[in-house]
DOZA-455488 format. One record per residue (C-alpha): residue number from 0; chain; z, y, x. Coordinates in pm, 1 decimal. Example, Ala and Ser with C-alpha at 12.3 -4.5 7.8 and 13.67 -1.06 7.14 Angstrom:
2
SITE   num   chaine         zz         yy         xx
SITE     0        A      780.0     -450.0     1230.0
SITE     1        A      714.0     -106.0     1367.0
! end
This chain:
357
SITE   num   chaine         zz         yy         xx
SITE     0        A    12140.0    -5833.6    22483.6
SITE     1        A    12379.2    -6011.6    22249.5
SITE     2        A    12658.7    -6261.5    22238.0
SITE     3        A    12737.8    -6451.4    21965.6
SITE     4        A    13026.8    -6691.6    22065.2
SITE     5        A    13353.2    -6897.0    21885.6
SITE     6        A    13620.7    -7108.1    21978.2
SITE     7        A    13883.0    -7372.6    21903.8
SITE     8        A    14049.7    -7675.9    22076.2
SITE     9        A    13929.0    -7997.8    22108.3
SITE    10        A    14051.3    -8399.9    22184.9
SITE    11        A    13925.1    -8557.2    22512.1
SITE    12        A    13827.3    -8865.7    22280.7
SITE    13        A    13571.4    -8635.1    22030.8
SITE    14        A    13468.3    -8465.7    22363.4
SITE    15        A    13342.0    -8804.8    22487.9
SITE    16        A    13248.7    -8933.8    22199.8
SITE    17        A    12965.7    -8635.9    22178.6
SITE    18        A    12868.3    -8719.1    22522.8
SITE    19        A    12798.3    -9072.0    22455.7
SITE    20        A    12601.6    -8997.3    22114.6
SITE    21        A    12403.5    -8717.3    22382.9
SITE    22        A    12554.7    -8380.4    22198.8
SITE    23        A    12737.7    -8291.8    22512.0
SITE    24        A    12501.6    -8238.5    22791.6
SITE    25        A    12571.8    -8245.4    23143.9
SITE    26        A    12254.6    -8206.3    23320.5
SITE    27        A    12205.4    -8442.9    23640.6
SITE    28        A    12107.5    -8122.9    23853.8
SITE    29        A    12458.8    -7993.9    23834.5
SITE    30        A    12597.4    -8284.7    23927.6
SITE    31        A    12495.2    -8212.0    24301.7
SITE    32        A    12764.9    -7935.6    24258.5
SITE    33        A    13072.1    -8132.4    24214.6
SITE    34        A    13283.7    -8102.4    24475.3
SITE    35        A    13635.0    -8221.1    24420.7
SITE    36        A    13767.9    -8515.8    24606.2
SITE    37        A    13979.1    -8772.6    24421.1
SITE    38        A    14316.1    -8569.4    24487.4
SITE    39        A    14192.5    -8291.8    24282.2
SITE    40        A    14049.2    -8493.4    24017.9
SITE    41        A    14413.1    -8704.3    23994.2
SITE    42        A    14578.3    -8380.3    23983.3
SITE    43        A    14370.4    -8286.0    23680.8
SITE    44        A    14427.0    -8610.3    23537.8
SITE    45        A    14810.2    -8579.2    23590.4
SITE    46        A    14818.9    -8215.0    23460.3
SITE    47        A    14635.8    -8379.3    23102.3
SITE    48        A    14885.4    -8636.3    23079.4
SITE    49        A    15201.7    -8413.3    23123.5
SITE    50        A    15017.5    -8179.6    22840.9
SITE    51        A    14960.9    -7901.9    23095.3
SITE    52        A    14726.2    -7677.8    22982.1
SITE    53        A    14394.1    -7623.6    23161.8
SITE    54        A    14165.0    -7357.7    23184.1
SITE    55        A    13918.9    -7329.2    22886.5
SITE    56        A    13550.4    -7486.7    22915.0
SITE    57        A    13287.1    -7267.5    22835.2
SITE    58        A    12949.6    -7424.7    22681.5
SITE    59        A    12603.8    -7323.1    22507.0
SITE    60        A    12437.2    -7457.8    22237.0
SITE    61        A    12092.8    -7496.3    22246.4
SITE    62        A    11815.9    -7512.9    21958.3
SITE    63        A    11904.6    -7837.2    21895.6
SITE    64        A    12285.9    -7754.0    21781.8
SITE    65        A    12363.2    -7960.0    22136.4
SITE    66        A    12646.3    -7828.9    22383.8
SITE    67        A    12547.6    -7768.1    22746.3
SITE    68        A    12853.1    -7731.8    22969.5
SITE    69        A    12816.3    -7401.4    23115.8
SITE    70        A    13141.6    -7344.3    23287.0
SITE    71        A    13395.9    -7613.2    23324.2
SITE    72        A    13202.6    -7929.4    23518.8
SITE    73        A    13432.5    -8017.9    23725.0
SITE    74        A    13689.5    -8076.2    23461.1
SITE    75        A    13473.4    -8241.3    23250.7
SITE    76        A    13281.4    -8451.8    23511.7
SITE    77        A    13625.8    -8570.7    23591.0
SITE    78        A    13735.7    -8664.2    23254.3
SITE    79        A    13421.7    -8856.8    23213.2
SITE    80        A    13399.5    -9018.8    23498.7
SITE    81        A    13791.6    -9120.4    23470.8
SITE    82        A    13685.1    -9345.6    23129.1
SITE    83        A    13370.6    -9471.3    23308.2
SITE    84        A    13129.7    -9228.8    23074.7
SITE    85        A    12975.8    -9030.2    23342.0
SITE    86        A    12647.5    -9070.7    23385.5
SITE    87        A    12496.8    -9040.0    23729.7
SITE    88        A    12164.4    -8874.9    23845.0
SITE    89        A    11992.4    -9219.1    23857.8
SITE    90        A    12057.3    -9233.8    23498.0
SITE    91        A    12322.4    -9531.8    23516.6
SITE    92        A    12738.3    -9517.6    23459.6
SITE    93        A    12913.6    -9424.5    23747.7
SITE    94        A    13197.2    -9630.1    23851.7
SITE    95        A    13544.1    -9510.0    23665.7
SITE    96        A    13732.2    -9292.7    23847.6
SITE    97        A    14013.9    -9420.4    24107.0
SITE    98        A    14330.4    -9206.9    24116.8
SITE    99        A    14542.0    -9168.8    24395.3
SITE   100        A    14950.7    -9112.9    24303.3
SITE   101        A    15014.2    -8767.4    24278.8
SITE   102        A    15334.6    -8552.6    24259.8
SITE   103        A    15459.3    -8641.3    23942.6
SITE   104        A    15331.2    -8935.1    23889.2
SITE   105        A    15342.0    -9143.4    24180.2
SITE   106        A    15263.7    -9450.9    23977.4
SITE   107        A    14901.9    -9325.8    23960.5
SITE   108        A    14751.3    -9465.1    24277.0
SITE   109        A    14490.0    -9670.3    24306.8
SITE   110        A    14460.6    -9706.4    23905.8
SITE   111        A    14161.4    -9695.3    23688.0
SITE   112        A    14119.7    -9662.6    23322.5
SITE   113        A    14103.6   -10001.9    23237.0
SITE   114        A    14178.8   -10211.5    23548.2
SITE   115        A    14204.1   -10598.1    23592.3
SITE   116        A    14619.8   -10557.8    23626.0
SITE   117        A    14881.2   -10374.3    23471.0
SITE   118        A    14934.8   -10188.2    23798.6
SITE   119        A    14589.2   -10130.1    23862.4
SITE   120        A    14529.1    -9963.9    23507.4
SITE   121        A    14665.7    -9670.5    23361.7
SITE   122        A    14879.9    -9786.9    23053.3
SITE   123        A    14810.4    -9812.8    22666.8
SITE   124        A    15015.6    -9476.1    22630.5
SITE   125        A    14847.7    -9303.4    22876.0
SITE   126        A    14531.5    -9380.1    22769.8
SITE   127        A    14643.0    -9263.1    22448.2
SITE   128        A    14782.3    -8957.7    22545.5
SITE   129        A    14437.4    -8859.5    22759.4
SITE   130        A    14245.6    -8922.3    22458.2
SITE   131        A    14467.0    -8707.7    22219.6
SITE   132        A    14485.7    -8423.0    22469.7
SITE   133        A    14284.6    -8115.3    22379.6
SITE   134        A    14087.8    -7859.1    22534.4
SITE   135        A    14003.5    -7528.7    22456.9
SITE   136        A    13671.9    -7466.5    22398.7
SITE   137        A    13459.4    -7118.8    22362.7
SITE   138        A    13073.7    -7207.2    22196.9
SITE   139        A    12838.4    -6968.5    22323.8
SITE   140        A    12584.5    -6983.2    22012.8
SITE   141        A    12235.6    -7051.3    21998.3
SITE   142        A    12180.3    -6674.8    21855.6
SITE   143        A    12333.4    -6508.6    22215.2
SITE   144        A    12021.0    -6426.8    22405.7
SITE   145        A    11926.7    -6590.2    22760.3
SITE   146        A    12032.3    -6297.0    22918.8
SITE   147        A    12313.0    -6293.2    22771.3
SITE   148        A    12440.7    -6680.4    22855.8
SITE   149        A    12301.0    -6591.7    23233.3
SITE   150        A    12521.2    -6301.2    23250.1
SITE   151        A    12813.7    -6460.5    23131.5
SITE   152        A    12752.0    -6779.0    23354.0
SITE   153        A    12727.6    -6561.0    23663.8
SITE   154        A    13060.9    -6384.1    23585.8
SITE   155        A    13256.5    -6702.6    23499.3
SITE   156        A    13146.2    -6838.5    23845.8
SITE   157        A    13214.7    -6556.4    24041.3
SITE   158        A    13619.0    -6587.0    23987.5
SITE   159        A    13722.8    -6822.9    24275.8
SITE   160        A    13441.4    -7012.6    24274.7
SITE   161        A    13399.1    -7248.5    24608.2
SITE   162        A    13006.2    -7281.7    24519.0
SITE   163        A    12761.8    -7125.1    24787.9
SITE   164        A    12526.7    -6852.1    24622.3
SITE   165        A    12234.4    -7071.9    24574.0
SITE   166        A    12420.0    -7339.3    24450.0
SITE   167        A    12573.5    -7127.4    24114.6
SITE   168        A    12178.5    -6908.7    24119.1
SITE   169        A    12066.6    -7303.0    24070.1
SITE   170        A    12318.3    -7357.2    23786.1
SITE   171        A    12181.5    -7023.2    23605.5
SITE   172        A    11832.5    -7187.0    23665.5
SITE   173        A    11894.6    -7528.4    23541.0
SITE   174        A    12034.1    -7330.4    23238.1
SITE   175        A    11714.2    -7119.1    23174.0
SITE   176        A    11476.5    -7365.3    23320.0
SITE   177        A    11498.9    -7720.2    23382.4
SITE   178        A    11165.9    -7733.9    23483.0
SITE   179        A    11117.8    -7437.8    23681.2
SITE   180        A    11480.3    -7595.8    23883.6
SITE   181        A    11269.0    -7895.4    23975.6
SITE   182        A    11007.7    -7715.6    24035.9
SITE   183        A    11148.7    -7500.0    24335.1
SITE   184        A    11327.3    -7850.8    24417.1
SITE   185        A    10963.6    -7997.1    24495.4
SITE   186        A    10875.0    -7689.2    24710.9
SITE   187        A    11120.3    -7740.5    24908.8
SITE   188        A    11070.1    -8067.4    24969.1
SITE   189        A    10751.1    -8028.2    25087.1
SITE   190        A    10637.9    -8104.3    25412.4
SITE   191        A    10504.7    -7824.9    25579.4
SITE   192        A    10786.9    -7656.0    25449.4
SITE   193        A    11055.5    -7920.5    25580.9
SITE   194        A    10895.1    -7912.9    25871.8
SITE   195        A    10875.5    -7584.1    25952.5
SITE   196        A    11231.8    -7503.3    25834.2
SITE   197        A    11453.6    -7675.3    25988.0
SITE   198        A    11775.3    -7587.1    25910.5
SITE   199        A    12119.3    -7810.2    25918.0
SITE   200        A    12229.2    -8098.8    25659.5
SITE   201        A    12536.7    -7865.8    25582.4
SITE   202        A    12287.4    -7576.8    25478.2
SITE   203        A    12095.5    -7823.9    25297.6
SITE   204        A    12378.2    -7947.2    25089.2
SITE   205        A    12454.2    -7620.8    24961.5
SITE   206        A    12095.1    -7553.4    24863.0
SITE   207        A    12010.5    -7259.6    25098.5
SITE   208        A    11665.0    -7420.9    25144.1
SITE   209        A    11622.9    -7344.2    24758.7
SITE   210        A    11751.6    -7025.0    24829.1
SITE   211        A    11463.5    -6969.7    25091.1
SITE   212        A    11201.6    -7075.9    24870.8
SITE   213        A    11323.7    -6849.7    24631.7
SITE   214        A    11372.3    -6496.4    24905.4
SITE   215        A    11004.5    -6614.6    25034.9
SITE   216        A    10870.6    -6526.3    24645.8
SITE   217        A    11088.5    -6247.7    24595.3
SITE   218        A    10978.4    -6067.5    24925.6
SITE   219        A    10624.1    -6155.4    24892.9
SITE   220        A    10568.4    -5992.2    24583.3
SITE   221        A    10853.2    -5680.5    24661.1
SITE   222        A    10658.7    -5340.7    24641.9
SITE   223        A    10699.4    -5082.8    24903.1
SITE   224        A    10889.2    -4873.3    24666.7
SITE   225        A    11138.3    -5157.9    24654.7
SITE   226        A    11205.7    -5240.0    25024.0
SITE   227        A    11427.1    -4924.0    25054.6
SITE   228        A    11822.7    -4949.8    25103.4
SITE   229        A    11921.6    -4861.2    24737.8
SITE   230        A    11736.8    -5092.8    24572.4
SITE   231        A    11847.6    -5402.2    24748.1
SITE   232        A    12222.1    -5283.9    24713.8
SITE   233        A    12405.5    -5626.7    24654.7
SITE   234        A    12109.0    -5874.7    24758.7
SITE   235        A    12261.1    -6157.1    24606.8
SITE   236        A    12264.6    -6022.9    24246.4
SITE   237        A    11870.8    -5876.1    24303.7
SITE   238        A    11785.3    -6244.8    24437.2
SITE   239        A    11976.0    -6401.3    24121.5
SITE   240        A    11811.2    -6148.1    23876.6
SITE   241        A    11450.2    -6236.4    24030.3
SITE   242        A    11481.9    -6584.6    23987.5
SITE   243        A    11618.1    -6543.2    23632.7
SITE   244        A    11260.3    -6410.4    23614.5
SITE   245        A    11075.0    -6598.4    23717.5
SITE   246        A    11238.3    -6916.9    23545.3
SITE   247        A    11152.5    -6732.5    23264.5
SITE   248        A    10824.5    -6688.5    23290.6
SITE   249        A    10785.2    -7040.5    23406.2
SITE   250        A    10526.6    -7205.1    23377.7
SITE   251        A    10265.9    -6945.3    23338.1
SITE   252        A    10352.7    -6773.6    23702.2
SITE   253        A    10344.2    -7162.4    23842.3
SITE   254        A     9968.3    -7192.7    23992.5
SITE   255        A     9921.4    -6854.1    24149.4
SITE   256        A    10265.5    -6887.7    24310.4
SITE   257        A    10225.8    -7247.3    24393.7
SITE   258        A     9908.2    -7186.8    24588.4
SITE   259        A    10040.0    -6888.6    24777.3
SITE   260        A    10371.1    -7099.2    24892.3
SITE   261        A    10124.3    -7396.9    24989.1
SITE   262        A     9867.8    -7189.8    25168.9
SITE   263        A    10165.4    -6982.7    25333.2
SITE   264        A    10321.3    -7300.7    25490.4
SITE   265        A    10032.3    -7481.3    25585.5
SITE   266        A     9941.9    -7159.4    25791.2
SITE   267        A    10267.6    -7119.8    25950.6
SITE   268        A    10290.6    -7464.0    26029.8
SITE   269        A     9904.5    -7484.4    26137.2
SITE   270        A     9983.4    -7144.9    26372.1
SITE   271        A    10387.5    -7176.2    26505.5
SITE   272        A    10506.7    -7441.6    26322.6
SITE   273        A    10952.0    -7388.4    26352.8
SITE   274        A    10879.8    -7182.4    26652.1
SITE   275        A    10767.8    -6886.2    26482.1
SITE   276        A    11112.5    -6898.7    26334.2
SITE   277        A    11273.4    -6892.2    26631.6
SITE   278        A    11395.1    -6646.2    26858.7
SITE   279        A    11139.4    -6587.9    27164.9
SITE   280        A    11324.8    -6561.1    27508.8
SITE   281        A    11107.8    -6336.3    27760.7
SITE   282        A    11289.7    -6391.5    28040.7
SITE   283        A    11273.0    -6841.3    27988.5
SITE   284        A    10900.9    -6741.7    27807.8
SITE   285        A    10991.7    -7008.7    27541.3
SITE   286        A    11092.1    -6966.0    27157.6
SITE   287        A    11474.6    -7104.6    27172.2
SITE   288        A    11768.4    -7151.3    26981.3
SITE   289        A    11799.6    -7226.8    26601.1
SITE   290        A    11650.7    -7146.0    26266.9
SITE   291        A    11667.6    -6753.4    26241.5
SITE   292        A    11739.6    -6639.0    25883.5
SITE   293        A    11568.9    -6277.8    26007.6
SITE   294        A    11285.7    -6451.6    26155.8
SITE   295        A    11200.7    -6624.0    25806.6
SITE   296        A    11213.2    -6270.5    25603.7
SITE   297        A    10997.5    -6152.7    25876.7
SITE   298        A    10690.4    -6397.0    25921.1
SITE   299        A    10710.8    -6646.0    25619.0
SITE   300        A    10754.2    -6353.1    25383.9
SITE   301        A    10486.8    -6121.3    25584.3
SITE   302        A    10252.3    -6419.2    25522.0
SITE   303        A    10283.8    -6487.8    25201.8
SITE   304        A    10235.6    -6131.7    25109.3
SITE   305        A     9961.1    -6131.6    25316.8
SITE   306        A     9806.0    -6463.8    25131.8
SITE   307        A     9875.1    -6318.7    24793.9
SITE   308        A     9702.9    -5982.4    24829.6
SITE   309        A     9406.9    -6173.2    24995.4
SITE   310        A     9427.6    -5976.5    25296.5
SITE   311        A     9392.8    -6284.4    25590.0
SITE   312        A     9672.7    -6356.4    25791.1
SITE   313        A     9636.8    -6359.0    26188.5
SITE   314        A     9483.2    -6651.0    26366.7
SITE   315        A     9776.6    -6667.8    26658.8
SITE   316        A    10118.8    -6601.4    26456.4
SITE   317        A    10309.1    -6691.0    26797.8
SITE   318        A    10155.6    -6330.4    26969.6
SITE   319        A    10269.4    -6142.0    26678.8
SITE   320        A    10630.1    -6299.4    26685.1
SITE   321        A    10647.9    -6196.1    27094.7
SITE   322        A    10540.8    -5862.6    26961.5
SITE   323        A    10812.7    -5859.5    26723.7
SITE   324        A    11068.8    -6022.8    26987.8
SITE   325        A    10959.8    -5740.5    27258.9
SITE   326        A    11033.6    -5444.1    27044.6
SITE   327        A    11310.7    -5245.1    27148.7
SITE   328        A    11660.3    -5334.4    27061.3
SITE   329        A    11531.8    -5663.3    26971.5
SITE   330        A    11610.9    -5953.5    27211.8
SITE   331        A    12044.2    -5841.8    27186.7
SITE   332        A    12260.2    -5746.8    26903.5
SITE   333        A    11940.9    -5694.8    26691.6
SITE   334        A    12115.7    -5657.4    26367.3
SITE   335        A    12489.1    -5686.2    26494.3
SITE   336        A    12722.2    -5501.3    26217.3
SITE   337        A    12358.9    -5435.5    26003.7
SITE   338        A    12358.2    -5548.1    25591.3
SITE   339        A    12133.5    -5809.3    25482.6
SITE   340        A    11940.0    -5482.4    25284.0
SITE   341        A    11927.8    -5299.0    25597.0
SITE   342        A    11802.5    -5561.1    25749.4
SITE   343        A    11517.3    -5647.8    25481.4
SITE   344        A    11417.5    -5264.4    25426.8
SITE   345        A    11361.2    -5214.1    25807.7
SITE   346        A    11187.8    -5546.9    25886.2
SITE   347        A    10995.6    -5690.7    25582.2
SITE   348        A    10726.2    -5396.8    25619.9
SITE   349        A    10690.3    -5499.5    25987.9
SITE   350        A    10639.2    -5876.6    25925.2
SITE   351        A    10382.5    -5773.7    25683.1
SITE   352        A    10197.1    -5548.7    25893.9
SITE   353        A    10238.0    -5774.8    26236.6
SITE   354        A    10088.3    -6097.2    26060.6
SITE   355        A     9787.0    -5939.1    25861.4
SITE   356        A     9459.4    -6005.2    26022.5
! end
């Protein structure tokens, strides 16, 4: 694994001038990761004009000689969509940024770039000034190895990063994979899926139901040997490294895996539909309550084990979660103060076992 990488400082203007001529890349699928409001963004935008410095932006360059912004989007999605350059997911210009007045510069609310009035617009010299401003950039080259750019992207966004886990494991995707990033993003779109899943907008937003499409193919195709304690030390990292994988292998892994999520989730929903992820109450005799994290590892990833070593899955998955639910320790504190790896080495084998025909 290598790393080939320089460095040097930059002007706002030759910064946007690349992304209009296309050499600076900003791919639409990390755009669902920006999450400043407009007082951070003005505060950025303030800090340029009073020549603060800002933190370095990190990109790659691909085998084109093109720059893909690696770390640094929110900066640069800002500075874009300030001048009116940023281009939105539907492939149009996003409306220029408006500022609200900030601590040092008051004057700044409710301006544009180039408004209609002198006090809606920020002025010639502080257009100017933006423009002129530089930025420190480090290249990654073209010659550092995709290992080597995923490994670097994870530890960038790992220092005070707001992003959920799935949402900066689908920025190391997009970055190896385009195509296997949409892909996952059409699996989990899909209806039996959705249906069966349900889990709330909030979890949506921050792409957890990528990251279940993603633990459902990891714990599918996990060996025996694997599902012990010390090898799922740190799951997040063991989820990020699989998916790295499998991006990488895209598209030859795509119709095998494809057919087992499919046939997985037109079982489940067939045979228990959201109830089998559920938690089943003995004493009410109904399956209650919310989407269960525990209860997904358990069936959905039993099943789809099951449908990928061709062994038949059970015709009523609803008896085999009340077996589950009536084991003991099982309807209180079932994994109260228990690790994520505990909780996968322990019930993963029983999932399989309980839904196998």
């Amino acid at each position: 694994m290598s790393v080939s990488a320089d460095g040097y400082p930059m002007s706002i203007g030759e910064l946007t001038n690349m992304y209009r001529e296309g050499e600076l890349i900003i791919r639409p699928a990390f755009q669902r990761f920006f999450r400043w409001n407009e007082v951070q963004k003005s505060n950025l935008v303030e800090s340029i004009i009073l020549g603060i410095p800002i933190p370095s932006v990190f990109v790659s360059q691909n085998e084109a000689g093109k720059w893909e912004v690696v770390d640094g989007l929110q900066r640069i999605s800002t500075i874009l969509e300030l001048q009116g350059e940023l281009i939105g997911v539907d492939g149009k210009k996003r409306p220029p940024l408006q500022l609200t007045g900030t601590k040092y510069l008051p004057a700044l609310e409710g301006c544009i770039w180039d408004g209609p009035s002198q006090n809606a617009s920020l002025s010639n010299a502080h257009r100017l000034d933006f423009k002129r401003s530089k930025i420190d950039l480090k290249i990654i080259k073209r010659t550092s190895s995709k290992e080597a750019k995923y490994d670097l992207f994870q530890r960038l966004n790992n220092y005070g990063s707001r992003l959920s886990p799935q949402e900066i494991r689908s920025a190391l995707l997009v970055a190896v994979s385009p195509d296997f990033y949409e892909w996952v993003e059409v699996l989990a779109r899909s209806d039996n899926f959705t249906s069966a899943v349900q889990i709330s907008d909030r979890l949506i937003d921050e792409r957890y139901d990528l990251e279940l499409v993603l633990k459902f193919f990891m714990l599918c195709q996990l060996s025996g040997e694997d599902l012990i304690l010390s090898r799922l030390r740190d799951f997040n990292s063991v989820l990020d490294d699989f998916s790295v994988r499998m991006a990488s292998e895209y598209p030859g892994n795509r119709d095998v895996l494809e057919h087992v999520f499919e046939e997985s989730f037109r079982i489940i929903q067939d045979r228990g539909g959201p109830d089998l992820f559920r938690k089943w109450d003995k004493e009410r005799e109904e399956f209650r309550g919310a989407f269960l994290n525990t209860a997904f590892e358990i069936f959905a990833a039993g099943i789809g084990y099951n449908v990928m070593a061709d062994n038949g899955v059970k015709i009523d998955l609803l008896s085999a979660a009340k077996e589950f639910w009536a084991l003991p320790g099982m309807q209180s504190g079932f994994a109260t103060g228990k690790s994520t790896e505990w909780r996968l080495s322990k019930f993963v084998p029983i999932g399989r076992e309980l839904t196998k025909a």
